[in-house]
N, C-alpha and C positions, 0 to 999 in steps of 0.2 A: 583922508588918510591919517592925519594926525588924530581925531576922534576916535580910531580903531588904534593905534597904540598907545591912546590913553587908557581906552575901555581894556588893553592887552593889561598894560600895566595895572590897575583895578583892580582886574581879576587877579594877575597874579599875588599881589599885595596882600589879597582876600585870604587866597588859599595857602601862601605862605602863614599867616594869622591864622588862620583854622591850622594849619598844620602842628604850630607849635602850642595851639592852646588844648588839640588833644595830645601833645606829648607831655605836657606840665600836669594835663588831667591824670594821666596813665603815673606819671611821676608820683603824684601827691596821693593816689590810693594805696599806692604800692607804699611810700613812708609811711600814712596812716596803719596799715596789715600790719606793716614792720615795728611800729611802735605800740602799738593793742598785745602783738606776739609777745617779743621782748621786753619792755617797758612795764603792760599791764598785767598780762598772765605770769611774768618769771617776777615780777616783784609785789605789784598795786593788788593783784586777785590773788599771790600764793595761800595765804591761809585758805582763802573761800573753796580752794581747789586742794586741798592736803586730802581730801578724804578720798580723792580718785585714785587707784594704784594704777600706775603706768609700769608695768616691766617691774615690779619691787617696792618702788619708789613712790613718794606721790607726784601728781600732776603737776603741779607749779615748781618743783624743783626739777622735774623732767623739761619743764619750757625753758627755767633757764639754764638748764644746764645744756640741753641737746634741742628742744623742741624748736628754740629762737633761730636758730643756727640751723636748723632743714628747712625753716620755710623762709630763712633771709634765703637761700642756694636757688627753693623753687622761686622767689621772687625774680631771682636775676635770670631764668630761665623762661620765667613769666615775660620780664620786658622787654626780653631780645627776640622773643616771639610777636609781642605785640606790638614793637617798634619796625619790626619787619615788613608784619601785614601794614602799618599805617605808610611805612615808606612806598608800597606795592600803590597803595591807595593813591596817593599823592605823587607819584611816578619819581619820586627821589632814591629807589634803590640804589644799592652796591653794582657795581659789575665783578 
């Protein structure tokens, strides 16, 4: 009897660890996206991107002025999706 809720605890230990190493996974792609968007396109890439016309404008002042700022919105729309299905997975949903 105590073998089987060791081996209970075990697992669950396991899957709690897997659970949160893909939520820090899903976390740190999403910072990555978000810091390439805003950080490298609206400032580190602006010149390399001046010659794209976006709406008037060029590219790289489009990133930082509007572009950073839609796809930080789809990101958070990105991880309340993906944190969903993972909660679905790992049977820790909301009620």
């Amino acid at each position: 009897m105590a073998d089987q809720t060791t081996h209970t605890a075990q697992s669950a230990a396991k899957s709690d660890k897997d659970y949160w190493a893909a939520n820090v996974r899903i976390i740190l792609i999403s910072l990555a996206i978000w810091a390439l968007v805003s950080f490298g396109f609206g400032i580190l890439l602006r010149p390399l991107l001046s010659g794209i016309s976006v709406g008037g404008t060029d590219l790289g002042f489009w990133f930082a002025q509007q572009g950073s700022i839609l796809v930080f919105l789809a990101l958070i729309f990105f991880y309340a999706w993906k944190m969903n299905k993972l909660d679905r997975e790992y049977g820790t949903e909301e009620e």
